[in-house]
VEXKOL-773410 format. One record per atom (N, C-alpha, C): residue in three letters; atom name; residue number from 0; y, x, z. Coordinates in steps of 0.2 Angstrom, whole numbers, padded with zeros to 4 digits, always signed. Example, Ala and Ser with C-alpha at 12.3 -4.5 7.8 and 13.67 -1.06 7.14 Angstrom:
<lumkes>
 rest atom  nr    yy    xx    zz
  ALA    N   0 -0028 +0066 +0039
  ALA   CA   0 -0022 +0062 +0039
  ALA    C   0 -0016 +0066 +0039
  SER    N   1 -0011 +0064 +0035
  SER   CA   1 -0005 +0068 +0036
  SER    C   1 +0000 +0064 +0039
</lumkes>
This chain:
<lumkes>
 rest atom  nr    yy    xx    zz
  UNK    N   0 +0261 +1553 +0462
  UNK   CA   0 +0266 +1558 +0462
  UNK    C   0 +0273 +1556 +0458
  UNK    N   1 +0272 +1554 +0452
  UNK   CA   1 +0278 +1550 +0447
  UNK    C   1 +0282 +1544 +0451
  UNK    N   2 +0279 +1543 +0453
  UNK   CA   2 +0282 +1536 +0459
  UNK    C   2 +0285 +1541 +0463
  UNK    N   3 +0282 +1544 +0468
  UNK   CA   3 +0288 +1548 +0472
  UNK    C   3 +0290 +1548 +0470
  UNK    N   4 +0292 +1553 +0465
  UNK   CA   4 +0301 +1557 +0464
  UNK    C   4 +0303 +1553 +0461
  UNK    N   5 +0302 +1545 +0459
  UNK   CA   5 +0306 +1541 +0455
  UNK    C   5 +0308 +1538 +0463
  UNK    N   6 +0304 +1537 +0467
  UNK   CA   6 +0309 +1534 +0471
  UNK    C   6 +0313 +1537 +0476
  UNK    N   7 +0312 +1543 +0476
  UNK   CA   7 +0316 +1551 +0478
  UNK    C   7 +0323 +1548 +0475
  UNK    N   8 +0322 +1548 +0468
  UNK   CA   8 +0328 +1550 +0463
  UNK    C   8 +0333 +1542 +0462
  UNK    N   9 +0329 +1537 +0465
  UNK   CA   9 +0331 +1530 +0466
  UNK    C   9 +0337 +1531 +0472
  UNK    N  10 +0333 +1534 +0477
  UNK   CA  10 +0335 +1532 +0482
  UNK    C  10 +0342 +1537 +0483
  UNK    N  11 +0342 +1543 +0481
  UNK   CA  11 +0347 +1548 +0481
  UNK    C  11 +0355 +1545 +0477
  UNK    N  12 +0353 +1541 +0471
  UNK   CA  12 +0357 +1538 +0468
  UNK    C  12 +0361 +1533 +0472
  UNK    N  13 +0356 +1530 +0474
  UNK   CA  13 +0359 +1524 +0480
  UNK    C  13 +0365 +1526 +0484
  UNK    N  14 +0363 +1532 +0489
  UNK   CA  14 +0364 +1534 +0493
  UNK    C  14 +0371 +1539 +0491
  UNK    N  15 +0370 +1542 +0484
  UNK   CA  15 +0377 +1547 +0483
  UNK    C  15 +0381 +1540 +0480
  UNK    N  16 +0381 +1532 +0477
  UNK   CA  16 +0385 +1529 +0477
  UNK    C  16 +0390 +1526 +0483
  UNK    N  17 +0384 +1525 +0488
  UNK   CA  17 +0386 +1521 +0492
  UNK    C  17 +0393 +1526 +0497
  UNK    N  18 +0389 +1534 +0498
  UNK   CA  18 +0395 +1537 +0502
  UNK    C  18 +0402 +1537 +0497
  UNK    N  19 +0402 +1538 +0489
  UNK   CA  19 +0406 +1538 +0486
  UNK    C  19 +0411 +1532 +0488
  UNK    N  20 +0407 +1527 +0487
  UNK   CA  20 +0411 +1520 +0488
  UNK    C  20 +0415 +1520 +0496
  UNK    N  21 +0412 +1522 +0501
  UNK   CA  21 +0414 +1523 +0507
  UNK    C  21 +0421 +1527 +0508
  UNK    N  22 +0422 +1534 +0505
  UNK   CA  22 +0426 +1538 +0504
  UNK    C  22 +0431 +1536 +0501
  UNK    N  23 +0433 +1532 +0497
  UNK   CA  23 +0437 +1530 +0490
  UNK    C  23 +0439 +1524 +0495
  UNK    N  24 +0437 +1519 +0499
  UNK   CA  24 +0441 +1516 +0504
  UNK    C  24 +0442 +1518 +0510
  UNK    N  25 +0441 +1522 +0512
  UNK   CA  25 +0444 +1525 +0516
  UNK    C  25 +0451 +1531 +0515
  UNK    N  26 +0452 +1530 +0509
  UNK   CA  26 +0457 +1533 +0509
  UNK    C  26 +0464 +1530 +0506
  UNK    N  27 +0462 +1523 +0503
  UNK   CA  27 +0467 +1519 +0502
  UNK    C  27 +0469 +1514 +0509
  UNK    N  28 +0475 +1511 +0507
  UNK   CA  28 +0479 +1509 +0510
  UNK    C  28 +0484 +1514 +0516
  UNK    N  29 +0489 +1510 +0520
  UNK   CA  29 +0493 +1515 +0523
  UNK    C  29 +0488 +1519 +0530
  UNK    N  30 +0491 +1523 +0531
  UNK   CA  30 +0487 +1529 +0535
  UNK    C  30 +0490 +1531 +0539
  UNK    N  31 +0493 +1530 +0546
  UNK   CA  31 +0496 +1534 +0550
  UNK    C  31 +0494 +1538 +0552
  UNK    N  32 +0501 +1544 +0554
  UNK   CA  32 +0496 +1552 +0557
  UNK    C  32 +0503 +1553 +0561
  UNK    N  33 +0500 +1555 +0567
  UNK   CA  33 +0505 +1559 +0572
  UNK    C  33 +0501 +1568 +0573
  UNK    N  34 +0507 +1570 +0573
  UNK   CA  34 +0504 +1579 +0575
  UNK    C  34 +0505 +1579 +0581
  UNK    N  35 +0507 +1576 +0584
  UNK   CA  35 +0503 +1574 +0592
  UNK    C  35 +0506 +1569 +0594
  UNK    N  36 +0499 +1565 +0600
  UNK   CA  36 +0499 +1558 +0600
  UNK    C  36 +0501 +1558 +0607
  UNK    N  37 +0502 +1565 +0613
  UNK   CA  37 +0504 +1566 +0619
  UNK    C  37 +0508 +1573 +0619
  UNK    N  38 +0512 +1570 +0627
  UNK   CA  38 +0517 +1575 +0626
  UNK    C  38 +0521 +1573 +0634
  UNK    N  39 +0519 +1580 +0636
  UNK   CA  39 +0519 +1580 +0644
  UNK    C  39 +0526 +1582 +0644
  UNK    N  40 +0531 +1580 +0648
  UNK   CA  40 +0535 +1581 +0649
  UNK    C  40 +0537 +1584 +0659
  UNK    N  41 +0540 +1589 +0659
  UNK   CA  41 +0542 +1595 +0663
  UNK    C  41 +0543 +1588 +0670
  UNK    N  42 +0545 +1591 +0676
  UNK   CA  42 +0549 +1585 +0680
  UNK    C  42 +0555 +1589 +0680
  UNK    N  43 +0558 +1583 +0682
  UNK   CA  43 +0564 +1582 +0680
  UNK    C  43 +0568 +1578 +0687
  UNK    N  44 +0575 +1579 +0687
  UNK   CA  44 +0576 +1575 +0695
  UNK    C  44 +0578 +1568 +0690
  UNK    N  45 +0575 +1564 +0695
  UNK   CA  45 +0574 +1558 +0694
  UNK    C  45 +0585 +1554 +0693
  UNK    N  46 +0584 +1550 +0686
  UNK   CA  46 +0591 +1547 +0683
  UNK    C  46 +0592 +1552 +0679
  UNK    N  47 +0586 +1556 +0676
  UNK   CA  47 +0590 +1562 +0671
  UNK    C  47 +0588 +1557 +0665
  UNK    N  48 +0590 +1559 +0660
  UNK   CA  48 +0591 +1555 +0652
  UNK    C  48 +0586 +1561 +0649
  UNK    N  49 +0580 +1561 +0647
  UNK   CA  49 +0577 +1565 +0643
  UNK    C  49 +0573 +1560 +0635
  UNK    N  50 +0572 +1565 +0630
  UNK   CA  50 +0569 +1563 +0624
  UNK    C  50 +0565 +1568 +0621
  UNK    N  51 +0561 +1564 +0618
  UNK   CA  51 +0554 +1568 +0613
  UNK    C  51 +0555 +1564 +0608
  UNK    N  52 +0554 +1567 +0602
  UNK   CA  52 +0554 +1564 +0595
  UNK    C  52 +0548 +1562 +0594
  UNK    N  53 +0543 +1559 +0592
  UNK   CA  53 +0537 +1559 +0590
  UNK    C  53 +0539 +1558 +0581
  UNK    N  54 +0535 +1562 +0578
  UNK   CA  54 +0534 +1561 +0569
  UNK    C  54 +0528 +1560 +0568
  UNK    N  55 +0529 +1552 +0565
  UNK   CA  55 +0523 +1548 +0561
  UNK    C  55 +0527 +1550 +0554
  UNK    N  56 +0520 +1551 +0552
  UNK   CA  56 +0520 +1550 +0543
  UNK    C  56 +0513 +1545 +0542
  UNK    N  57 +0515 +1543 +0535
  UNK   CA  57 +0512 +1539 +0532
  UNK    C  57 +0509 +1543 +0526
  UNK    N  58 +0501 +1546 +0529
  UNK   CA  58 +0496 +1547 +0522
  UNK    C  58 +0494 +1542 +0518
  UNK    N  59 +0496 +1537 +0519
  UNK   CA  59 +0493 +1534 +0513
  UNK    C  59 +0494 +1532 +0508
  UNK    N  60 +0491 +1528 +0504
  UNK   CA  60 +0495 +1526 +0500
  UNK    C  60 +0497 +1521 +0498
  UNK    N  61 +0499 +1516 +0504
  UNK   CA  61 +0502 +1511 +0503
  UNK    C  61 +0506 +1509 +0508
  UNK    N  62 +0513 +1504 +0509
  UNK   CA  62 +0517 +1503 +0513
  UNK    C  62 +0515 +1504 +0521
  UNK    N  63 +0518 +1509 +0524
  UNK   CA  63 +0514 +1505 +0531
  UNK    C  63 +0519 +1503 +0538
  UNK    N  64 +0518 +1499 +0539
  UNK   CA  64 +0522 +1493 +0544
  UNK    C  64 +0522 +1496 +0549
  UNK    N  65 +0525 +1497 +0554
  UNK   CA  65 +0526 +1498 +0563
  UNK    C  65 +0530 +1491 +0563
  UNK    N  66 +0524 +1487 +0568
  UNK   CA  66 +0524 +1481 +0569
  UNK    C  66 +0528 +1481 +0578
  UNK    N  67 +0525 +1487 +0581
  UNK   CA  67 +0527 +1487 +0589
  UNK    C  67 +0525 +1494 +0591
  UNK    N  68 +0529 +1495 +0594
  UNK   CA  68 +0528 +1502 +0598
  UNK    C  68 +0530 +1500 +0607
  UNK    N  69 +0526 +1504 +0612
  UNK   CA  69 +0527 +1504 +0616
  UNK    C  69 +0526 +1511 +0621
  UNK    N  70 +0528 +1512 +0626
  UNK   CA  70 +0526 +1518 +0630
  UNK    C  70 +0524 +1517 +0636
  UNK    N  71 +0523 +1523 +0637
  UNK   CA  71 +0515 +1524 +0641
  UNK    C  71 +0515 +1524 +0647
</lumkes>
Protein backbone atom coordinates (compact mmCIF):
# COMPACT_ATOMS: atom_id res chain seq x y z
CA UNK A 1 0.00 0.00 0.00
CA UNK A 2 3.12 2.47 0.95
CA UNK A 3 4.49 1.74 -2.47
CA UNK A 4 1.41 2.75 -4.09
CA UNK A 5 0.93 6.14 -2.86
CA UNK A 6 4.69 6.69 -3.28
CA UNK A 7 4.42 5.86 -6.74
CA UNK A 8 1.03 7.83 -6.85
CA UNK A 9 2.89 10.89 -5.42
CA UNK A 10 6.17 10.14 -7.76
CA UNK A 11 4.22 9.98 -10.57
CA UNK A 12 2.01 13.21 -9.86
CA UNK A 13 5.22 15.30 -9.36
CA UNK A 14 6.48 14.14 -12.65
CA UNK A 15 3.62 15.05 -14.30
CA UNK A 16 2.74 18.61 -12.66
CA UNK A 17 6.70 19.44 -13.65
CA UNK A 18 6.56 18.26 -16.94
CA UNK A 19 3.17 20.37 -17.86
CA UNK A 20 4.67 23.38 -15.97
CA UNK A 21 7.72 23.16 -18.19
CA UNK A 22 5.40 22.84 -21.37
CA UNK A 23 3.40 25.97 -20.41
CA UNK A 24 6.48 28.37 -19.58
CA UNK A 25 7.72 27.45 -23.27
CA UNK A 26 4.90 27.94 -24.82
CA UNK A 27 4.72 31.11 -23.92
CA UNK A 28 7.99 32.49 -24.71
CA UNK A 29 9.37 33.83 -27.79
CA UNK A 30 7.36 35.92 -30.49
CA UNK A 31 3.54 35.18 -30.86
CA UNK A 32 1.51 36.16 -33.59
CA UNK A 33 -2.23 36.97 -33.30
CA UNK A 34 -4.70 38.12 -35.81
CA UNK A 35 -8.43 39.02 -34.56
CA UNK A 36 -9.35 37.62 -37.64
CA UNK A 37 -7.50 35.56 -40.02
CA UNK A 38 -10.65 35.96 -42.90
CA UNK A 39 -12.52 38.58 -44.25
CA UNK A 40 -15.11 38.21 -46.98
CA UNK A 41 -15.30 40.97 -49.07
CA UNK A 42 -19.04 42.26 -50.63
CA UNK A 43 -18.84 42.04 -54.80
CA UNK A 44 -17.81 44.73 -56.08
CA UNK A 45 -17.72 45.77 -60.03
CA UNK A 46 -14.82 44.44 -61.26
CA UNK A 47 -11.45 47.47 -61.48
CA UNK A 48 -12.86 48.76 -58.20
CA UNK A 49 -9.67 49.65 -55.67
CA UNK A 50 -10.94 48.03 -52.46
CA UNK A 51 -8.96 47.56 -48.80
CA UNK A 52 -9.10 45.61 -45.52
CA UNK A 53 -6.59 46.37 -42.80
CA UNK A 54 -5.79 43.21 -41.15
CA UNK A 55 -3.99 43.83 -37.35
CA UNK A 56 -1.43 41.41 -36.19
CA UNK A 57 0.04 41.93 -32.72
CA UNK A 58 2.90 40.49 -31.37
CA UNK A 59 1.85 38.39 -27.80
CA UNK A 60 5.08 37.56 -27.12
CA UNK A 61 7.79 38.25 -25.87
CA UNK A 62 10.29 38.46 -28.05
CA UNK A 63 10.87 40.21 -31.55
CA UNK A 64 8.70 38.93 -34.20
CA UNK A 65 9.84 38.96 -37.89
CA UNK A 66 7.15 38.98 -40.79
CA UNK A 67 9.49 37.37 -43.32
CA UNK A 68 6.55 37.20 -46.14
CA UNK A 69 3.13 37.74 -46.62
CA UNK A 70 0.90 36.71 -49.31
CA UNK A 71 -2.83 36.69 -50.35
CA UNK A 72 -5.25 34.28 -50.93
Amino acid sequence: MKKTIIMLIVGYMMTASVTGYASDSAASGPQAFLSEGIYEFQPVVEGTHIVHDFILQNRGDEILEIVKIESG
